[in-house]
Structures are given as C-alpha cells and as structure tokens.
C-alpha positions as CSV (number, residue, x, y, z in Angstrom):
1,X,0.0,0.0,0.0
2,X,1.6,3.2,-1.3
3,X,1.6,6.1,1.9
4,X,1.3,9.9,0.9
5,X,4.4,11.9,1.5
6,X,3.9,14.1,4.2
7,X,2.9,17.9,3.0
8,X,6.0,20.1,3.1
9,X,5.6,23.3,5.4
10,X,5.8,26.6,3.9
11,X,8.8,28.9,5.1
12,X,8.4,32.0,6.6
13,X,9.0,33.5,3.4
14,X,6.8,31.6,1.5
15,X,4.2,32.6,3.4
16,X,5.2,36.2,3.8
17,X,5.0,36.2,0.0
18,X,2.0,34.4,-0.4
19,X,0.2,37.5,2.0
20,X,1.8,40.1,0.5
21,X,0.9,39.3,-2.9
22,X,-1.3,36.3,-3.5
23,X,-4.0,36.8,-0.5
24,X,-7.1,38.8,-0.9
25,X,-8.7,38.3,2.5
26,X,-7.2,40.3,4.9
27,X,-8.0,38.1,7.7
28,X,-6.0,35.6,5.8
29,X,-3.4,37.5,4.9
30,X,-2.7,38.2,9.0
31,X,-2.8,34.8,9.7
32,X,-0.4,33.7,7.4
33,X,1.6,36.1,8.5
34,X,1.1,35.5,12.3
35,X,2.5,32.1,11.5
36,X,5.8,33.2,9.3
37,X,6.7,35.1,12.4
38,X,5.8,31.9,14.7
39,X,8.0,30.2,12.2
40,X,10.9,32.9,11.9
41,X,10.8,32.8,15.7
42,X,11.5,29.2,16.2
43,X,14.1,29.1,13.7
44,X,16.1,32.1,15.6
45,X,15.1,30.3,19.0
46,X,17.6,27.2,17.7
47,X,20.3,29.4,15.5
48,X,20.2,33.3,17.2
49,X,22.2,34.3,14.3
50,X,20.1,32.9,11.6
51,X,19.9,36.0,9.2
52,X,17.1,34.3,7.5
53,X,14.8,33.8,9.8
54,X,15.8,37.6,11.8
55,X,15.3,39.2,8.5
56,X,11.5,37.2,7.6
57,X,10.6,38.2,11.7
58,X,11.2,41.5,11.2
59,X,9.4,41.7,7.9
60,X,6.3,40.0,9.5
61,X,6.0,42.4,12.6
62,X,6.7,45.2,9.3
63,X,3.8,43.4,7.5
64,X,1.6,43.1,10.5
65,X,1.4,46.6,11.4
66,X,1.0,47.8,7.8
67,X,-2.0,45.5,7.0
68,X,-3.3,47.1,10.7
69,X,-2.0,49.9,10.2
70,X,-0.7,50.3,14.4
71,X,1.3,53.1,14.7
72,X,3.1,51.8,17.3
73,X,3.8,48.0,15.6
74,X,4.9,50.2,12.7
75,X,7.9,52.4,14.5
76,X,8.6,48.7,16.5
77,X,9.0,47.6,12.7
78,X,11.3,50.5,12.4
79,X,13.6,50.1,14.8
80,X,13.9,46.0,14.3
81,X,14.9,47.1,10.6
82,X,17.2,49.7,11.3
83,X,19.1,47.0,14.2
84,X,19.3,44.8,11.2
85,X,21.1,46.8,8.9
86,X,23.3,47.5,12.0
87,X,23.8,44.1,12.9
88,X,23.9,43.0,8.9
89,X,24.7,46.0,6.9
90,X,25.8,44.0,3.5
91,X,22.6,42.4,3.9
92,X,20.3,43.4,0.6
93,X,16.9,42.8,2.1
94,X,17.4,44.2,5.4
95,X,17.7,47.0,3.5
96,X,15.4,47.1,1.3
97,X,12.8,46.6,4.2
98,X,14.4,49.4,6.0
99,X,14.0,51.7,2.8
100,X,10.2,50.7,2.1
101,X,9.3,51.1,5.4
102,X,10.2,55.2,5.4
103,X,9.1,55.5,1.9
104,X,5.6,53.6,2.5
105,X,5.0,55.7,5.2
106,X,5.8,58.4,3.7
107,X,3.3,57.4,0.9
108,X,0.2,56.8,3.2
109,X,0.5,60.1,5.4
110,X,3.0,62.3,3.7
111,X,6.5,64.2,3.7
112,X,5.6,65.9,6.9
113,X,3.0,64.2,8.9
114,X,5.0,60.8,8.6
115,X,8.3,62.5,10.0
116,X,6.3,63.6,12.9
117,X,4.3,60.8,13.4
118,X,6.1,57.8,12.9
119,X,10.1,59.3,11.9
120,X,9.6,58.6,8.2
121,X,12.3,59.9,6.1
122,X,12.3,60.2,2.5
123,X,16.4,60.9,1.7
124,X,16.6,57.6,4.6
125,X,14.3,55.6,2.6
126,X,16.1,56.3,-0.8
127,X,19.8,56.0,0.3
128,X,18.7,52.3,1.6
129,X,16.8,51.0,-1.5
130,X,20.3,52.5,-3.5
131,X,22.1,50.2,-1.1
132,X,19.7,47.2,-1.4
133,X,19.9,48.1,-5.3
134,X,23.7,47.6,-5.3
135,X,24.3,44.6,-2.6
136,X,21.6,42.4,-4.3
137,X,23.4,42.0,-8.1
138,X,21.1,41.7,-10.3
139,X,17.4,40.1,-9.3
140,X,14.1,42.1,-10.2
141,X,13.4,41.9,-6.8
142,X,15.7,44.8,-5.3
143,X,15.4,47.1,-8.3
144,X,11.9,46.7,-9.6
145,X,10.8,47.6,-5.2
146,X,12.8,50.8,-5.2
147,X,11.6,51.5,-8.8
148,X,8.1,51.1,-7.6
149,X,8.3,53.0,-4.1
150,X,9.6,55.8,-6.0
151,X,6.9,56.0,-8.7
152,X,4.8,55.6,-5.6
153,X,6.0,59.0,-4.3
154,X,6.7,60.8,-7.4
155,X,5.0,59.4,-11.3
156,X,7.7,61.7,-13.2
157,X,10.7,60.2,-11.0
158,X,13.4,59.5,-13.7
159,X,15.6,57.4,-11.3
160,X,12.5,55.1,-10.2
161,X,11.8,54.5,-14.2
162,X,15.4,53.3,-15.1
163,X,15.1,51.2,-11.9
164,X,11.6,49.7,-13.5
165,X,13.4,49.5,-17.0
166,X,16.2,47.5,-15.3
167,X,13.9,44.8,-13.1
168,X,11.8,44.3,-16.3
169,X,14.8,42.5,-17.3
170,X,15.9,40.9,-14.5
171,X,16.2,37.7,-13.6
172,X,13.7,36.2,-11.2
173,X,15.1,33.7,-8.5
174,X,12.8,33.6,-6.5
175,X,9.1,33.8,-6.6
176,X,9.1,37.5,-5.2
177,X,11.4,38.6,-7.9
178,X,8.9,37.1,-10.3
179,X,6.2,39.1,-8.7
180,X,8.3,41.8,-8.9
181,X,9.4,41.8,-12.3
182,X,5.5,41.4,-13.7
183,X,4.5,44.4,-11.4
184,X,7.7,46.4,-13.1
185,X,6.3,45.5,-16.5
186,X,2.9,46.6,-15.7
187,X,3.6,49.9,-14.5
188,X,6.2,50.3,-17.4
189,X,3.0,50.3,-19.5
190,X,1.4,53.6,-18.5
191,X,4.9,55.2,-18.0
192,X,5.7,55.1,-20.9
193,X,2.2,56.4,-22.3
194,X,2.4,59.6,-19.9
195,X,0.2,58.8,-17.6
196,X,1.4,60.0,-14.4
197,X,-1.8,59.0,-12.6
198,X,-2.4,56.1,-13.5
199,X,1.6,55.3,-13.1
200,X,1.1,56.4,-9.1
201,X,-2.1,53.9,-8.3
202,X,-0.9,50.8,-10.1
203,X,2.6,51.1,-8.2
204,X,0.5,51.3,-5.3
205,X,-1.5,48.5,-6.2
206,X,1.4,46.6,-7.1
207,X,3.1,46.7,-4.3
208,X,3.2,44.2,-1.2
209,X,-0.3,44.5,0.0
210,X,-1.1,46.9,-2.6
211,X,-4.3,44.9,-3.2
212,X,-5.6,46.0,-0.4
213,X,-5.2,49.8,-0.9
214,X,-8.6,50.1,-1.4
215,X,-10.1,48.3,0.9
C-alpha cells in the first residue's frame, strides 16, 4: 500500500509572499503572516544568528502593522529594521525593508505628517533601497521595489523609471522577484504612455499589499 508523503511546510517567506501578494482576504493574509513570524521565531530560538529567519521576523512584525495599520507595531518595525542593517549592513533585504518602510510611510501620510508621526524619512528611505539596489546584483526583486516606491511617491521620477526598465529585465530567483518583475512591467506600461496618474495607483497596487489599498 503506497503512503502519501507528508505535505512540506511553507517557510516563513513563502508565506510572507504568499500574503503580501497572492491573499485577498485580509484576515487571511494576518494569519499567514502570524504564522511566518511563529515560524521565523522558532528558527532564531535554535540558531540566534540565523539572518534568515531575523530578517522574515522582522518583515512580518513590518507586515503586520502595515495590514493594521498600528502606529506603534509600525515604528517597532522601524527600529527591528534599522538594528538589522546595523547588525547586517551588507545584507540586501534588510535593506530594502528598512528603505520601504520610510518611503511607504511616507506614501500613506506624507512628507511631513510621517516624520512627525512615525520618523519617516524620504532621503533615509532612498539611500537604503540604492544600497539594497547595489548589494543584491542583479534580481528584479531589489530594483523593480525601489523603482516602484519611487513612482509611488513621485509618477515623473526618472531614477525610479530606469530602476523599473532594469527589473523588467531581471532575472527572477525567487518567486518574489517574479512578482516583482511582472508588477515592473505593468507599471512600465502607463509610464511610458504619460500617464502619471495612473503610473502612481498601479505602483501602489502593485506593491506588497497593494491589493488591499482600497479596501
């Protein structure tokens, strides 16, 4: 009698992905990532120096308080980021996290308001999506995110369309570059046509959690 191999558990990241992208139920999307950061945590509780699994923990407390939209989760997000690129500064997606946080912040509540609120920072953001641009080679991943952040902020931003031009081109590792890379060929489309507003809401939308923008 033939036995059923035993289902393989998604990694943190997998699920991270999976909710940031793939999940249209909120509710779902928070427990999936509830249980990447159950998962990140029992991985560092075994190797403390697992980048990994500090890097996917941070993101889901960063992920968490986005999707909740807690002010305090969100500068708790902050400051686990900004101990990672301390602790790991030649680490690409610490970051990258680091840099979307300030510039999604910035997005939702503005230049000012999100300095004041929350310490949001848009020259912080930019300087470390450049660096998560230049320590991750070349996936679509690292590029196509600042690309998209930037566009986020500012439709006409030359720099964030030769960063889009670039991931639409990249090679796609992993399934979040691939993500990525479709989302940077998307907004490509009504860049290129000169429309600025509709460049701004589909970077929005294309974004990690972007699908839920509007709900």
């Amino acid at each position: 009698m033939l036995c059923a191999a035993p289902a393989r558990a998604e990694t943190p990241r997998e699920l991270l992905t999976q909710a940031g992208f793939v999940d249209r139920d909120r509710g779902v999307a928070l427990a999936r990532i509830d249980k990447a950061a159950a998962g990140a945590g029992q991985a560092l509780s075994r190797s403390p120096n697992d980048q990994e699994a500090a890097i996917m923990q941070a993101m889901a407390n960063g992920y968490r308080a986005k999707l909740l939209g807690n002010r305090g989760q969100a500068i708790a997000a902050r400051k686990q980021y900004e101990a990672l690129v301390a602790r790991f500064p030649r680490n690409a997606e610490a970051q990258a996290a680091l840099g979307a946080w300030h510039v999604g912040v910035i997005a939702k509540l503005g230049r000012f308001v999100g300095r004041a609120v929350a310490g949001a920072q848009k020259s912080t953001g930019f300087e470390a999506l450049d660096r998560s641009v230049a320590l991750g080679g070349n996936r679509a991943m690292f590029a196509g995110l600042a690309g998209l952040l930037r566009l986020e902020l500012d439709p006409k931003d030359a720099r964030g369309r030769a960063l889009l031009e670039t991931a639409s081109r990249a090679p796609t590792p992993t399934a979040i570059d691939g993500f990525v890379r479709r989302a940077a060929i998307a907004v490509l489309v009504p860049l290129r046509a000169g429309d600025t507003e509709a460049t701004k809401t589909l970077a929005d939308k294309m974004l990690p959690f972007g699908q839920f923008a509007a709900g």
